[in-house]
CHARMM-style PDB file with segment names, atoms N, HN, CA, C and O in Angstrom:
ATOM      1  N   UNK     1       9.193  56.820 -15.573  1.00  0.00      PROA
ATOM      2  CA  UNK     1       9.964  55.653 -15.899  1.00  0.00      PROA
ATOM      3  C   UNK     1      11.259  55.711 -15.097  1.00  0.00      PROA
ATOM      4  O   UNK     1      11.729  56.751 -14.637  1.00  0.00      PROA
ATOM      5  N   UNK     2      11.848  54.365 -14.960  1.00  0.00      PROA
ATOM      6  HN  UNK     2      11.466  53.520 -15.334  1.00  0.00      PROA
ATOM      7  CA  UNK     2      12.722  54.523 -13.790  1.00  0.00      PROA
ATOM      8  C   UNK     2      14.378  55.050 -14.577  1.00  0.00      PROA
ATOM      9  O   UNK     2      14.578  54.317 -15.545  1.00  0.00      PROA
ATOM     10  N   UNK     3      14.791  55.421 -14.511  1.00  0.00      PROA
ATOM     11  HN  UNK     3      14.629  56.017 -13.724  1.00  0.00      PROA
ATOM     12  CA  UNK     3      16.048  55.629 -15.313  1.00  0.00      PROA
ATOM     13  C   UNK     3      16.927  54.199 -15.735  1.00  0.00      PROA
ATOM     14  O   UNK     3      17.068  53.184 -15.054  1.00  0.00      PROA
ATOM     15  N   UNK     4      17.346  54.437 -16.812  1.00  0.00      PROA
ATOM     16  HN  UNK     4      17.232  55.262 -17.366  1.00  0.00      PROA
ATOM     17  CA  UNK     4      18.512  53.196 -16.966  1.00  0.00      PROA
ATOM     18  C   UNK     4      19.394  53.793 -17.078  1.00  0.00      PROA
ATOM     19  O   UNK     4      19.408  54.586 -18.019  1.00  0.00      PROA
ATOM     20  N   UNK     5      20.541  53.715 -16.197  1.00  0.00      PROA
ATOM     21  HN  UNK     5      20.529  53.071 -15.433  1.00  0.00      PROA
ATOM     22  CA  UNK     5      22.007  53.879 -16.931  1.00  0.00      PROA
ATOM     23  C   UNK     5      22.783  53.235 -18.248  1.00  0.00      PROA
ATOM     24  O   UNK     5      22.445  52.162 -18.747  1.00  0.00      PROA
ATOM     25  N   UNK     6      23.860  54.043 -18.725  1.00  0.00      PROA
ATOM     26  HN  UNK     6      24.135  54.915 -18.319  1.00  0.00      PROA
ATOM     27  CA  UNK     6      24.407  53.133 -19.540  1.00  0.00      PROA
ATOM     28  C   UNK     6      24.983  51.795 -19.179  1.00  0.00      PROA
ATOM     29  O   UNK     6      24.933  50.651 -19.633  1.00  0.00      PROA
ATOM     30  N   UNK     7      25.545  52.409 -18.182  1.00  0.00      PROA
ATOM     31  HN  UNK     7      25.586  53.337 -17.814  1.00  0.00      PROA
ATOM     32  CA  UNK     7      26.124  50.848 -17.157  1.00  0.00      PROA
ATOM     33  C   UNK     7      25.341  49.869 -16.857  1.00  0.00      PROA
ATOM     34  O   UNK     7      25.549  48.712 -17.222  1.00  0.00      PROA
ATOM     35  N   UNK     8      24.097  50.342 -15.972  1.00  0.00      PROA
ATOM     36  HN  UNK     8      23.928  51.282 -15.676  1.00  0.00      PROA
ATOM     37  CA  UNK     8      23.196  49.499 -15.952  1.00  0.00      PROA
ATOM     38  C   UNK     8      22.081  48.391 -17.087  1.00  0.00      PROA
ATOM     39  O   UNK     8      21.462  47.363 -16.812  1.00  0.00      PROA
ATOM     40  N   UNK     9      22.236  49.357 -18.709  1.00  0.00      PROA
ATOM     41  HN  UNK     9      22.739  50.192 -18.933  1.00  0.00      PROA
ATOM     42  CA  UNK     9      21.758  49.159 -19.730  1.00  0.00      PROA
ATOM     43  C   UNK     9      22.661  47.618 -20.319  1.00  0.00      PROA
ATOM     44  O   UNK     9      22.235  46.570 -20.804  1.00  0.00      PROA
ATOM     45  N   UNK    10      23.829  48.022 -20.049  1.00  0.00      PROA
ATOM     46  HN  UNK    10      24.175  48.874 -19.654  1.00  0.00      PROA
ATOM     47  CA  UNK    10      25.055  46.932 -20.607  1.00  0.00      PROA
ATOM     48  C   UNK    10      24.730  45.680 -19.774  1.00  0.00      PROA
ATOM     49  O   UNK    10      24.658  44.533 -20.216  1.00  0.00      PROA
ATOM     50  N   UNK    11      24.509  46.152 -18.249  1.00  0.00      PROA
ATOM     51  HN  UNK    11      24.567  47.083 -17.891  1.00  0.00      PROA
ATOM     52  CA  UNK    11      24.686  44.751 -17.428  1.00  0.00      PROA
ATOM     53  C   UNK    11      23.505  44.060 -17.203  1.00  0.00      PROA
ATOM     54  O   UNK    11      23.342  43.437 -16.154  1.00  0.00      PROA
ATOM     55  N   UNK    12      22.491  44.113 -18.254  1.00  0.00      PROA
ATOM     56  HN  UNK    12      22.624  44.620 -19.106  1.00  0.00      PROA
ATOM     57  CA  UNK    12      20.759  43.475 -18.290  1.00  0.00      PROA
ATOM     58  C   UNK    12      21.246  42.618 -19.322  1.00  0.00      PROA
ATOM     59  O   UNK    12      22.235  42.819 -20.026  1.00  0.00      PROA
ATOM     60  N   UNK    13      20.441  41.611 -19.351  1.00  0.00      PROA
ATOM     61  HN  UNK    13      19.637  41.448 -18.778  1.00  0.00      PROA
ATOM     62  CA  UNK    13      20.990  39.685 -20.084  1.00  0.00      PROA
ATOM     63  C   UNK    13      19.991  40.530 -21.302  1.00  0.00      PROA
ATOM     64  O   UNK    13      19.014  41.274 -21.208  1.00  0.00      PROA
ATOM     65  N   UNK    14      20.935  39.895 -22.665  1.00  0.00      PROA
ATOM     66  HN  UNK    14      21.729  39.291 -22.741  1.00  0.00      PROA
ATOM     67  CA  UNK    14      20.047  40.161 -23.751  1.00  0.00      PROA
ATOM     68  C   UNK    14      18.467  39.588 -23.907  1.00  0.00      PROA
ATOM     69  O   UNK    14      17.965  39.657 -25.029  1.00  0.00      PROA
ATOM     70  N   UNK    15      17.547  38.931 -22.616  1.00  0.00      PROA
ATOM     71  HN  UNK    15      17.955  38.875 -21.705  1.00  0.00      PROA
ATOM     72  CA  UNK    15      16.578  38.578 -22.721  1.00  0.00      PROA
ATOM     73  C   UNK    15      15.494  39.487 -22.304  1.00  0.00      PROA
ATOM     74  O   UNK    15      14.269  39.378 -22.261  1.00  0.00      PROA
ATOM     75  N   UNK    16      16.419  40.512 -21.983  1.00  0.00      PROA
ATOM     76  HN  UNK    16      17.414  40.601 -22.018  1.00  0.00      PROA
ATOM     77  CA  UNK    16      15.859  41.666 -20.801  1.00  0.00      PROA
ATOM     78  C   UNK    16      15.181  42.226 -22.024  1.00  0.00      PROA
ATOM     79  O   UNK    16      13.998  42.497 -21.818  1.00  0.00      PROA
ATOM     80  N   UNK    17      15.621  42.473 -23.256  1.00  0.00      PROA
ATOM     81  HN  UNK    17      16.582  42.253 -23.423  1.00  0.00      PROA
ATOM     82  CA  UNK    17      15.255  43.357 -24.105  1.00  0.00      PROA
ATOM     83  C   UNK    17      14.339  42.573 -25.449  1.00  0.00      PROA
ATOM     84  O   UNK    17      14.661  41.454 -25.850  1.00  0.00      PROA
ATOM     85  N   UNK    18      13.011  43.467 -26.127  1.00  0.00      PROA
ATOM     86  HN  UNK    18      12.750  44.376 -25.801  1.00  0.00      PROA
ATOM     87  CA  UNK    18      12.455  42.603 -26.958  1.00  0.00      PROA
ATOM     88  C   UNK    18      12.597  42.372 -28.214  1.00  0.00      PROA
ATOM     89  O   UNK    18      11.894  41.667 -28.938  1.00  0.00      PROA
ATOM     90  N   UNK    19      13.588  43.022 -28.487  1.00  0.00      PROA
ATOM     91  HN  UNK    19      14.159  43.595 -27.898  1.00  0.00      PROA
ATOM     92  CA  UNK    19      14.433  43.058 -29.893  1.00  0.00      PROA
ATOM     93  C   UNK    19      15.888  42.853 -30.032  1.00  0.00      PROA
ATOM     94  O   UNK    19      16.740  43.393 -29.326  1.00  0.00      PROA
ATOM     95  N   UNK    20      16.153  41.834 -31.229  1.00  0.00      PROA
ATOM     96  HN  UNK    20      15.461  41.396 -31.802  1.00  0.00      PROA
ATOM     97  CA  UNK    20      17.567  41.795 -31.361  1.00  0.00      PROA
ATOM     98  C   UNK    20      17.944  43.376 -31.145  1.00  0.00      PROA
ATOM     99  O   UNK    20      17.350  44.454 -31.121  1.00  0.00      PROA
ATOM    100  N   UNK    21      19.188  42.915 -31.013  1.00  0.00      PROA
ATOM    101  HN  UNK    21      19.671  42.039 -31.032  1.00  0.00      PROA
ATOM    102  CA  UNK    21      20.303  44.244 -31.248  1.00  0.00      PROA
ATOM    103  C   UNK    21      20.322  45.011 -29.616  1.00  0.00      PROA
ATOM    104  O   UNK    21      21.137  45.843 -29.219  1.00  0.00      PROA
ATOM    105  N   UNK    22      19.537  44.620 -29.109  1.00  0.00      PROA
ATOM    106  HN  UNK    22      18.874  43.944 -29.431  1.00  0.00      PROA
ATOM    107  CA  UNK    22      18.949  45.199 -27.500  1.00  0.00      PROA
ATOM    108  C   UNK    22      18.657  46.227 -27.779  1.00  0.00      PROA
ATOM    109  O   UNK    22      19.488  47.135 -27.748  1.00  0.00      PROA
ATOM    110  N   UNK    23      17.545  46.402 -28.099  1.00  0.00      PROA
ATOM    111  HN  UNK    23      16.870  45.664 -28.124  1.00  0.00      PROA
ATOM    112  CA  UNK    23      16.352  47.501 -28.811  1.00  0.00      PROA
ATOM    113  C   UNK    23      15.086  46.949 -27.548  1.00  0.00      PROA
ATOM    114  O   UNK    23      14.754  45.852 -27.099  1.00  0.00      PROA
ATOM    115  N   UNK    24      14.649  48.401 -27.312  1.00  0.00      PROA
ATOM    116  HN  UNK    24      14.919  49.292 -27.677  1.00  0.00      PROA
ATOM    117  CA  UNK    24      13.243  47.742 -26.481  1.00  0.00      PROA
ATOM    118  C   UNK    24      13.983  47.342 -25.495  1.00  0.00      PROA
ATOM    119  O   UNK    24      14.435  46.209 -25.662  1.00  0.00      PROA
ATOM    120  N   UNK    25      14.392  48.069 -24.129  1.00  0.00      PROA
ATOM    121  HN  UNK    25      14.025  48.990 -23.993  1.00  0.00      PROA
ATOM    122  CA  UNK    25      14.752  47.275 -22.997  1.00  0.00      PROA
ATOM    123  C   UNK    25      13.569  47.252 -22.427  1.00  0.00      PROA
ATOM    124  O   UNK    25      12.860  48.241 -22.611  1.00  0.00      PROA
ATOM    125  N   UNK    26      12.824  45.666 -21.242  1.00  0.00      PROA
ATOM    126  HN  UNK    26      13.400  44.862 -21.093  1.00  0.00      PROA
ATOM    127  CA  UNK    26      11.633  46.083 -20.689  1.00  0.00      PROA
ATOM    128  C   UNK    26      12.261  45.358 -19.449  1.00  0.00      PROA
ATOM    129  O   UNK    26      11.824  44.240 -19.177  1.00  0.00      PROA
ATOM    130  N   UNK    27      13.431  46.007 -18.536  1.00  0.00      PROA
ATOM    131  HN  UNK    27      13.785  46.915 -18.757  1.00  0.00      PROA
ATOM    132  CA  UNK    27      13.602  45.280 -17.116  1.00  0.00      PROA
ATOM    133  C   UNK    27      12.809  45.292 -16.452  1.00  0.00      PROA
ATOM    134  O   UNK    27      12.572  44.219 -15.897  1.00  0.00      PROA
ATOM    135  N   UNK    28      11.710  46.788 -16.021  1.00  0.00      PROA
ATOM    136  HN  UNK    28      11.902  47.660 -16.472  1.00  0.00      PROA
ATOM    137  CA  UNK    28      11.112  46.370 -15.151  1.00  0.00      PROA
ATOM    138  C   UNK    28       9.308  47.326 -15.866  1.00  0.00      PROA
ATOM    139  O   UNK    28       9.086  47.838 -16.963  1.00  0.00      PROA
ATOM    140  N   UNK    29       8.371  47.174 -14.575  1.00  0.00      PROA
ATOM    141  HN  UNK    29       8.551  46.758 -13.683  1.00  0.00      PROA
ATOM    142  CA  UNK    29       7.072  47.412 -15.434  1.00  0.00      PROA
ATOM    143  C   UNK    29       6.817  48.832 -16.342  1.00  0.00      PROA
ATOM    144  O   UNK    29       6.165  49.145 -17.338  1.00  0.00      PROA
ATOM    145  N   UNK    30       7.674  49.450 -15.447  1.00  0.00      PROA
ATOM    146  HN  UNK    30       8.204  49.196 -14.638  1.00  0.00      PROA
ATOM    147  CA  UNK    30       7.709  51.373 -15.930  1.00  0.00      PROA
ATOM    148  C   UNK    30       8.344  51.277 -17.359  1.00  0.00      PROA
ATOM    149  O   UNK    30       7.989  52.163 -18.136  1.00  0.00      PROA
ATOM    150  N   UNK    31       9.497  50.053 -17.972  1.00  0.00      PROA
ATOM    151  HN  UNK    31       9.785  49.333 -17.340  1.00  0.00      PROA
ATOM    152  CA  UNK    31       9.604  50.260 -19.153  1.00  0.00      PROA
ATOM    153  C   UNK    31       8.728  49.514 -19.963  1.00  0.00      PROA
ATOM    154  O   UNK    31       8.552  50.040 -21.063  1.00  0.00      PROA
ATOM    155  N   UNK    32       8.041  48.321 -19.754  1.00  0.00      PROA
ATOM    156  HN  UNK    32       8.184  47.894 -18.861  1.00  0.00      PROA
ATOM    157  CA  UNK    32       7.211  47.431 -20.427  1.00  0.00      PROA
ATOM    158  C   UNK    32       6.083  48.884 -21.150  1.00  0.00      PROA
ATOM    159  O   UNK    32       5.732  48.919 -22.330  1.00  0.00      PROA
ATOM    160  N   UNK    33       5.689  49.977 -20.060  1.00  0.00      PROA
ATOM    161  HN  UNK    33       5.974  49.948 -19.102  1.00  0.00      PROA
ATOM    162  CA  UNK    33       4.487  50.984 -19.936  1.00  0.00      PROA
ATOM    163  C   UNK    33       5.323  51.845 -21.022  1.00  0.00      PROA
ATOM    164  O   UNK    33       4.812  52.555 -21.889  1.00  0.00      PROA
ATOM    165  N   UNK    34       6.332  51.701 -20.865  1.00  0.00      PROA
ATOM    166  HN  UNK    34       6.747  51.125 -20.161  1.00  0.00      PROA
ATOM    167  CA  UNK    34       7.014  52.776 -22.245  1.00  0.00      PROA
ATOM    168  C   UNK    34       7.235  52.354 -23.544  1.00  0.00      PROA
ATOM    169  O   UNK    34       7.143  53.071 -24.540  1.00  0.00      PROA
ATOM    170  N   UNK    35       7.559  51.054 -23.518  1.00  0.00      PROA
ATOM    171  HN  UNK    35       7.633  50.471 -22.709  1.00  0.00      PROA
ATOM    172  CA  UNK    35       7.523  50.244 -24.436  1.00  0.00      PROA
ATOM    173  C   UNK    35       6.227  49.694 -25.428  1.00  0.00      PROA
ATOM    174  O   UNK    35       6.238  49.162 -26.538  1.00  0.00      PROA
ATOM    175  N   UNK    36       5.293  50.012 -24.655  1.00  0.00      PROA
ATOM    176  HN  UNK    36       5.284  50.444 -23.753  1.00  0.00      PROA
ATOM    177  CA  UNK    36       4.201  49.740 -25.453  1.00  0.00      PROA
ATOM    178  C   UNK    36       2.716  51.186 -25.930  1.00  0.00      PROA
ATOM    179  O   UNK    36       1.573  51.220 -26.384  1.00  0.00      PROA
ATOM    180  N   UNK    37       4.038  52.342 -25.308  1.00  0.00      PROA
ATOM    181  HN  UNK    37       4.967  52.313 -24.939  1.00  0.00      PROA
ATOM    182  CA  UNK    37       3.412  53.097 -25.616  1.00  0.00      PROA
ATOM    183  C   UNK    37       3.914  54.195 -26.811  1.00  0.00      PROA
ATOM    184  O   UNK    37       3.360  54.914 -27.642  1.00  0.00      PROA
ATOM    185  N   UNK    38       5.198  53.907 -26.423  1.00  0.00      PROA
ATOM    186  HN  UNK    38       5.649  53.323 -25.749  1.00  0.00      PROA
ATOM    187  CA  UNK    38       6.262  54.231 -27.879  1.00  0.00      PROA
ATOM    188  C   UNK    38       6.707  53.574 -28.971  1.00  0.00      PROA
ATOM    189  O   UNK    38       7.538  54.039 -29.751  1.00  0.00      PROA
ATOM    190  N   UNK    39       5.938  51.977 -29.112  1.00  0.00      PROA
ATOM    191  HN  UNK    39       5.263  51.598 -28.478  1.00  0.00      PROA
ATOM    192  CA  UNK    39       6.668  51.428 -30.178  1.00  0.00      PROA
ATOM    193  C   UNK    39       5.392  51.563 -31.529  1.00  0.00      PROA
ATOM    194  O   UNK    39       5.441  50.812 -32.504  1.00  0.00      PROA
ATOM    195  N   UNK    40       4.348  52.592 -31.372  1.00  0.00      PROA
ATOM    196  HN  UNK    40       4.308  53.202 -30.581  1.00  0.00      PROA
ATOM    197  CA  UNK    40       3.757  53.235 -32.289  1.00  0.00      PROA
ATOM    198  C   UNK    40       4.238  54.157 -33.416  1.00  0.00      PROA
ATOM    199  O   UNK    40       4.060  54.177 -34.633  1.00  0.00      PROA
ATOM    200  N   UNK    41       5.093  55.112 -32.311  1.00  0.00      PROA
ATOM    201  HN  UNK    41       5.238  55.096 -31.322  1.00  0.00      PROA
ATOM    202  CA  UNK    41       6.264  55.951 -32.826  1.00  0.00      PROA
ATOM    203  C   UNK    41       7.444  55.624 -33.530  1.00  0.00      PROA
ATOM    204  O   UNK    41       8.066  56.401 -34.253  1.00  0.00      PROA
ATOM    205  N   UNK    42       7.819  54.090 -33.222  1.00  0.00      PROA
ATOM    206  HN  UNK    42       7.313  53.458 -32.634  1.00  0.00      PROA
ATOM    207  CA  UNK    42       8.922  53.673 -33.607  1.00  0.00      PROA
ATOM    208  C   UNK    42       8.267  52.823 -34.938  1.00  0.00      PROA
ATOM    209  O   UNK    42       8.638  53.440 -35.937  1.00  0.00      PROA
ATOM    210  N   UNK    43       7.594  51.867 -35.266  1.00  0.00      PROA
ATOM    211  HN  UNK    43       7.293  51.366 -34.455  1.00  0.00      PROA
ATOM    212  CA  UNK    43       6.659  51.816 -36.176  1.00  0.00      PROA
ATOM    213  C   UNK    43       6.209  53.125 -37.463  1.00  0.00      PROA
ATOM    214  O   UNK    43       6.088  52.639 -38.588  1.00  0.00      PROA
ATOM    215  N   UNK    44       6.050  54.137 -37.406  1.00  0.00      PROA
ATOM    216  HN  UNK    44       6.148  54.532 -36.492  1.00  0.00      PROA
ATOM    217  CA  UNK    44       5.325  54.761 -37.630  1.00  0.00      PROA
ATOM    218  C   UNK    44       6.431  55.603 -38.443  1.00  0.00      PROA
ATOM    219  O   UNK    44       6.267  56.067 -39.572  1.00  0.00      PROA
ATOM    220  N   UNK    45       7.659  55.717 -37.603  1.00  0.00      PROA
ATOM    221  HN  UNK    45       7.792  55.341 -36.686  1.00  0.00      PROA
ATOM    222  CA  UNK    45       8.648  56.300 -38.290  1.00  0.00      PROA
ATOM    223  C   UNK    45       9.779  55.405 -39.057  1.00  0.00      PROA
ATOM    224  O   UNK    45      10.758  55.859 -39.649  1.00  0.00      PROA
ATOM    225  N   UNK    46       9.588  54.670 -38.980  1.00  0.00      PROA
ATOM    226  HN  UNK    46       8.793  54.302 -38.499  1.00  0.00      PROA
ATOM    227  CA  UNK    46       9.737  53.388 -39.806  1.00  0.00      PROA
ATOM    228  C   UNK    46      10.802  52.774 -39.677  1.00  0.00      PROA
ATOM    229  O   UNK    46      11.301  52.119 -40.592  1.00  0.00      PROA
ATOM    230  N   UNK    47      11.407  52.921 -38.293  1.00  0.00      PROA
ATOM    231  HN  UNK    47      11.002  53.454 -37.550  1.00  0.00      PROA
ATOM    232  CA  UNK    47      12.539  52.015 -37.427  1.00  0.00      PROA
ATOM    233  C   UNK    47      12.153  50.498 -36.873  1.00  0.00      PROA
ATOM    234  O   UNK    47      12.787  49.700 -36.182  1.00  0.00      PROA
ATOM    235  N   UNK    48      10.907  50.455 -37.445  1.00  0.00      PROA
ATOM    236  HN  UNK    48      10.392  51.103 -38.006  1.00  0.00      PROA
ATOM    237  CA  UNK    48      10.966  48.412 -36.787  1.00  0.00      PROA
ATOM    238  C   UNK    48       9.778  48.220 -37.361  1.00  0.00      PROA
ATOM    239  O   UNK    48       8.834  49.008 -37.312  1.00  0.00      PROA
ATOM    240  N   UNK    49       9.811  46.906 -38.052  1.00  0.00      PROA
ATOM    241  HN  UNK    49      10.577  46.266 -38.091  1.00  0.00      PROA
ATOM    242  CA  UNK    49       8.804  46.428 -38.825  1.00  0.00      PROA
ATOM    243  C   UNK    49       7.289  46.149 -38.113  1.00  0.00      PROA
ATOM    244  O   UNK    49       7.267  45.775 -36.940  1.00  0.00      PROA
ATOM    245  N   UNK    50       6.365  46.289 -38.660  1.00  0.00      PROA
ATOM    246  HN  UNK    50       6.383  46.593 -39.612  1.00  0.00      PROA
ATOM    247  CA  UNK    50       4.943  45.451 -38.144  1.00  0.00      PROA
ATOM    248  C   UNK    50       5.204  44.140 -37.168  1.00  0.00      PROA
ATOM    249  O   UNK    50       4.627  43.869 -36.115  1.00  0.00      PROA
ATOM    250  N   UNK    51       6.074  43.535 -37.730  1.00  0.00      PROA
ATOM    251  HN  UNK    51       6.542  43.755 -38.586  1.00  0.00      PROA
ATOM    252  CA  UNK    51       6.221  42.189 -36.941  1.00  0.00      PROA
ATOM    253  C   UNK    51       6.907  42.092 -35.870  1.00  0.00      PROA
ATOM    254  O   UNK    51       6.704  41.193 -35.055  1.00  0.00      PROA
ATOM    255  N   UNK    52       8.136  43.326 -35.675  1.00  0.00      PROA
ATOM    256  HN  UNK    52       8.301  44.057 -36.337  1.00  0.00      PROA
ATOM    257  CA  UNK    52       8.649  43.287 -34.584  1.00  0.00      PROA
ATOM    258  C   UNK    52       7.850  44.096 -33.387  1.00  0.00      PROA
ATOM    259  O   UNK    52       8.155  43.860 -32.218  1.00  0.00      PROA
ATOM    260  N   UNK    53       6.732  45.137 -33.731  1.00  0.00      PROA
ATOM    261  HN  UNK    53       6.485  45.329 -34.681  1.00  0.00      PROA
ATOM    262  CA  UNK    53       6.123  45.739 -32.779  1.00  0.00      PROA
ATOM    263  C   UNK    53       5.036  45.350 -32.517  1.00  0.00      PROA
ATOM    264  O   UNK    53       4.254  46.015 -31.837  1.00  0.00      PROA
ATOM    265  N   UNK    54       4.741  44.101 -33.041  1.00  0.00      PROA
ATOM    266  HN  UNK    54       5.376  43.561 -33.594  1.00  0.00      PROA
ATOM    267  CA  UNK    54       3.879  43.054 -32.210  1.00  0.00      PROA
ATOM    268  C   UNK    54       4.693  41.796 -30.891  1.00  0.00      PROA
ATOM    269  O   UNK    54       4.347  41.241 -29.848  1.00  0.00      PROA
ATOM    270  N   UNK    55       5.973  41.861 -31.824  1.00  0.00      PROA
ATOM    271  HN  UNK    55       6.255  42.311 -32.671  1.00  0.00      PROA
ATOM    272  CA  UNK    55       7.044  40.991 -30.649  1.00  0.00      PROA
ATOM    273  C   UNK    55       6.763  42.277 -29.717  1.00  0.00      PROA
ATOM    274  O   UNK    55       5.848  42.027 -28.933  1.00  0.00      PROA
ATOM    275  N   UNK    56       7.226  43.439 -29.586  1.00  0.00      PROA
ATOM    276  HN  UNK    56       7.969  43.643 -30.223  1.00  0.00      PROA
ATOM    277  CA  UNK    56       7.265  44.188 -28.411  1.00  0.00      PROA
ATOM    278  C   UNK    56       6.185  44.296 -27.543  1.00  0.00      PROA
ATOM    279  O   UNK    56       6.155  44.032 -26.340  1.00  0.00      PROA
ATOM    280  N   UNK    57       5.028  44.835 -28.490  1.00  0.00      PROA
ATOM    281  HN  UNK    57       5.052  45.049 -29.467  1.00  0.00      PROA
ATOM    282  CA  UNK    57       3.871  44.429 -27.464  1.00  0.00      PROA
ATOM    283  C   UNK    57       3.842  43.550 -26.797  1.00  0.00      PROA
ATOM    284  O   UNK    57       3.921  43.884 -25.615  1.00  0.00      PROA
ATOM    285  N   UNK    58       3.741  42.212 -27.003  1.00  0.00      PROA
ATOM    286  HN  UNK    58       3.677  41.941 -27.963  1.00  0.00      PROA
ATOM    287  CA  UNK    58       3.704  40.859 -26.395  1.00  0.00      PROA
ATOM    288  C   UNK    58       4.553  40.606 -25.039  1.00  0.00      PROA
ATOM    289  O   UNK    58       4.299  40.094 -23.949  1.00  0.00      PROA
ATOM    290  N   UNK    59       5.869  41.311 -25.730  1.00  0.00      PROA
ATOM    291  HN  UNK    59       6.075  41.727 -26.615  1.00  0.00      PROA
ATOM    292  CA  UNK    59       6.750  41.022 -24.516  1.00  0.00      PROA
ATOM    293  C   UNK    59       6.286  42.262 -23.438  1.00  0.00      PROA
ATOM    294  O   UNK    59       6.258  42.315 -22.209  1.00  0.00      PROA
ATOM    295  N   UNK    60       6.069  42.864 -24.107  1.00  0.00      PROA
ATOM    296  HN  UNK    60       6.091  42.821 -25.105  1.00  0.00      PROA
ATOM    297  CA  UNK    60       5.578  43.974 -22.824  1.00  0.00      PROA
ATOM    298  C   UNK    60       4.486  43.590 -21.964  1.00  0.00      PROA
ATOM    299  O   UNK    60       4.533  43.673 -20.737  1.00  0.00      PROA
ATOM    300  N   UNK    61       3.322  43.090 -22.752  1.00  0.00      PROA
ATOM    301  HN  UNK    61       3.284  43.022 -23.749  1.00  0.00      PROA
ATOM    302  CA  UNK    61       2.158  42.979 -21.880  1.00  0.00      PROA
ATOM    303  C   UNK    61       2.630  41.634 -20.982  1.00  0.00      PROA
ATOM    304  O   UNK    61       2.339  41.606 -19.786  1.00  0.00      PROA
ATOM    305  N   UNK    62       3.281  40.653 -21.526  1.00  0.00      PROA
ATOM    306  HN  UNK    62       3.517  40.675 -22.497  1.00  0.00      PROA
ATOM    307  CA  UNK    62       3.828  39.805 -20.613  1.00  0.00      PROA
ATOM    308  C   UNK    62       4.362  40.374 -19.250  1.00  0.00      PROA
ATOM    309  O   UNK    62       4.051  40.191 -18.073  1.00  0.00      PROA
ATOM    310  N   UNK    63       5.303  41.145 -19.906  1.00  0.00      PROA
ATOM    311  HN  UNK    63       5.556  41.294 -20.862  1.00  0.00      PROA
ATOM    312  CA  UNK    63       6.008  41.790 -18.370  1.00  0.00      PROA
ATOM    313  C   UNK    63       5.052  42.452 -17.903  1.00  0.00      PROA
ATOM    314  O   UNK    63       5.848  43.124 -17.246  1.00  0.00      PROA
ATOM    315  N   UNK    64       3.912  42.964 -17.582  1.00  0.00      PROA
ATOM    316  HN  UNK    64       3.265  42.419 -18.115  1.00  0.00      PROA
ATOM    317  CA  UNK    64       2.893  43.737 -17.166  1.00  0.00      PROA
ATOM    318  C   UNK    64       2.318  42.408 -16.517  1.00  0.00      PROA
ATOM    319  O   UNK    64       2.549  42.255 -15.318  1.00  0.00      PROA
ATOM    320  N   UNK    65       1.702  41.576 -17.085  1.00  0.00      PROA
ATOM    321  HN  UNK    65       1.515  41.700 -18.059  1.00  0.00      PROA
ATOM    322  CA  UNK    65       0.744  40.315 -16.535  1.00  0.00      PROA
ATOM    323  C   UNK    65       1.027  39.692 -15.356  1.00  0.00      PROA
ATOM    324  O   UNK    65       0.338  39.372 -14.388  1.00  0.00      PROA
ATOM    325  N   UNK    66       3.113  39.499 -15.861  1.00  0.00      PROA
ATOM    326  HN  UNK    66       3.672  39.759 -16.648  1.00  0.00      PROA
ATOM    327  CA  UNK    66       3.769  38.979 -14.517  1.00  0.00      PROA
ATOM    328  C   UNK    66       4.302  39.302 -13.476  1.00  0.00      PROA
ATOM    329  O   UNK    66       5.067  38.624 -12.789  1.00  0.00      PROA
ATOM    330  N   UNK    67       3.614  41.251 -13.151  1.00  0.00      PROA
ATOM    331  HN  UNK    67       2.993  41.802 -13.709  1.00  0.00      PROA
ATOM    332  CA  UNK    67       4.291  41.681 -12.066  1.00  0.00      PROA
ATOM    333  C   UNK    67       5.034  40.914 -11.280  1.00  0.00      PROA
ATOM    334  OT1 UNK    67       5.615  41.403 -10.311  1.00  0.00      PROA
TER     335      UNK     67
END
């Protein structure tokens, strides 16, 4: 995965990310691939509801579809 800085984390438009609060950043495909492979974990440990880790999926596989 490509690194994010903090700097760089701040200066992505809150659309960049698939959860309020800018949770789930997916700028580019290497995080969409992390994002939909960790939000099992995040689910599971009971930091984001059923409904939001279907928003993540979605937005992820989107960003995947639209290289």
């Amino acid at each position: 995965m490509a690194i994010l800085t903090a700097k760089t984390r701040n200066s992505l438009a809150d659309s960049t990310f698939a959860l309020p609060g800018r949770r789930f950043p997916i700028p580019d495909r290497s995080h969409a691939v992390a994002a939909e492979r960790l939000v099992g974990r995040s689910l599971k440990a009971g930091n984001i509801s059923s409904a939001q880790a279907a928003t993540v999926r979605r937005k992820a596989k989107a960003k995947l579809k639209g290289r």
